[in-house]
C-alpha positions as CSV (number, residue, x, y, z in Angstrom):
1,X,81.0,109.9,97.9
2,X,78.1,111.3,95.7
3,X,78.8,114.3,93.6
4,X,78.3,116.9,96.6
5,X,80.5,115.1,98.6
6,X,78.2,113.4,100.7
7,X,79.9,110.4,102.1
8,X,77.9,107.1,101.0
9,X,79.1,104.4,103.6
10,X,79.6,104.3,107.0
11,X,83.2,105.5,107.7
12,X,85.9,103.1,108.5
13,X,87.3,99.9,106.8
14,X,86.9,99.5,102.9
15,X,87.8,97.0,100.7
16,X,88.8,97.6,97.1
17,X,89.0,94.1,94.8
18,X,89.9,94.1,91.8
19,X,89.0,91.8,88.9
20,X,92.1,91.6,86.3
21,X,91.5,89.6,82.8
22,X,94.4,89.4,80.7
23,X,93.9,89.6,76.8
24,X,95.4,86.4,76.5
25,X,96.1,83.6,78.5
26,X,99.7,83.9,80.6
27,X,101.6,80.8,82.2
28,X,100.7,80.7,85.9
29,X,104.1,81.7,87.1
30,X,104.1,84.8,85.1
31,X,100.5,85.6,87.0
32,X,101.9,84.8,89.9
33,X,104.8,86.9,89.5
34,X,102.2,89.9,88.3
35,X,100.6,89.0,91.6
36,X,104.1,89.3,93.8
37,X,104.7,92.5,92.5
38,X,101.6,93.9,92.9
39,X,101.6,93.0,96.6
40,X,104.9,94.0,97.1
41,X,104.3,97.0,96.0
42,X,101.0,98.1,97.9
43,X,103.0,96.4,100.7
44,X,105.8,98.8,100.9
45,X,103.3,102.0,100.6
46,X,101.9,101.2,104.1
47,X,98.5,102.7,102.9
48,X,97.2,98.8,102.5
49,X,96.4,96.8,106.1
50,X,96.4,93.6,104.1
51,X,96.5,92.4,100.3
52,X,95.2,88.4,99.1
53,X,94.7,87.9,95.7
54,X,94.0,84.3,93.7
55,X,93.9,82.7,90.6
56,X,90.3,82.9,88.8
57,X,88.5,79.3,88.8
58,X,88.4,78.7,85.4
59,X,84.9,76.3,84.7
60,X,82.9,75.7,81.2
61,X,80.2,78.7,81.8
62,X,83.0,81.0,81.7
63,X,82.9,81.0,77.8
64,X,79.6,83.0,78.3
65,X,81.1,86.0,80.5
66,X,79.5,89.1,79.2
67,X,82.7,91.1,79.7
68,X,86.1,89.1,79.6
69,X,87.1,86.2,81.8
70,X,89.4,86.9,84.7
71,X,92.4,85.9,85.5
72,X,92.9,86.3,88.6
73,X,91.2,88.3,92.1
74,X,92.8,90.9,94.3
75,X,91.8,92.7,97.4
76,X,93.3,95.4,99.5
77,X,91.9,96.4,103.0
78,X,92.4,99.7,103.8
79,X,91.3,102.1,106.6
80,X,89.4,104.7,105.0
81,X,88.5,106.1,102.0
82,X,91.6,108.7,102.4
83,X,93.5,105.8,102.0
84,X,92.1,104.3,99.4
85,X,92.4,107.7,97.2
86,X,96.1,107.6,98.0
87,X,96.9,104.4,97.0
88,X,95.9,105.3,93.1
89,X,98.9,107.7,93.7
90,X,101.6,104.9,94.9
91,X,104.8,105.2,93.9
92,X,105.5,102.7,91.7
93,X,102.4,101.9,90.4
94,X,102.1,103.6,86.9
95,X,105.6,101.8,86.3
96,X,104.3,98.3,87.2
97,X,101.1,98.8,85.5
98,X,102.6,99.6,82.3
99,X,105.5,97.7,82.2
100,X,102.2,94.3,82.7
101,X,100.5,96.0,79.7
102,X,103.8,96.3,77.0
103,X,104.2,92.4,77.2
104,X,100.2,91.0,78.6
105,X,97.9,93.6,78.1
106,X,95.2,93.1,80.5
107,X,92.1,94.7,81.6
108,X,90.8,95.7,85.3
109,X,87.7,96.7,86.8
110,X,87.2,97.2,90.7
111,X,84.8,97.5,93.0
112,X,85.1,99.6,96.7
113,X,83.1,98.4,99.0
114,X,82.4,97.8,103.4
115,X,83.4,94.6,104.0
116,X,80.9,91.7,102.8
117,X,80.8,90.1,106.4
């Protein structure tokens, strides 16, 4: 939505996918354990239709990224924007994110967007 509201997008399906870069480098279990929990838990608030998230590709040009190197890719289908809003309210999630952050601080930024095909 812009500021007055107006909606921006056709209604219906939107994807939200995340881009998470961990300060430091973490084993691959413990990312895939981050990754678990993270589905688990938009799982189990039924606001998500489905979640698939991967390991970033790690290859020599990423010592130029501008911002931070990922670590990993996530994206959540949902059916509307009202769902989308909600799931920054899940249960759960303020728990998980901080508990991540007191022992691999990491950093996300997201994009919502219609599906790309």
């Amino acid at each position: 939505m812009d500021r007055t509201g107006k909606r921006l997008f056709s209604e219906g399906m939107i994807h939200h996918t995340m881009i998470v870069a961990f300060d430091n480098p973490i084993p691959a279990s413990e990312l895939d354990q981050y990754l678990r929990e993270f589905g688990q838990l938009v799982a189990e608030s039924g606001l998500v239709e489905s979640f698939a998230a991967r390991h970033h590709i790690r290859v020599p040009g990423d010592d130029h990224a501008p911002v931070a190197i990922a670590s990993a890719v996530l994206q959540l289908r949902l059916a509307d924007v009202d769902a989308l809003n909600a799931t920054f309210a899940m249960p759960g999630a303020v728990d998980l994110i901080r508990r991540w952050q007191s022992s691999h601080p990491y950093k996300a930024v997201w994009v919502n967007h219609e599906p790309l095909a």
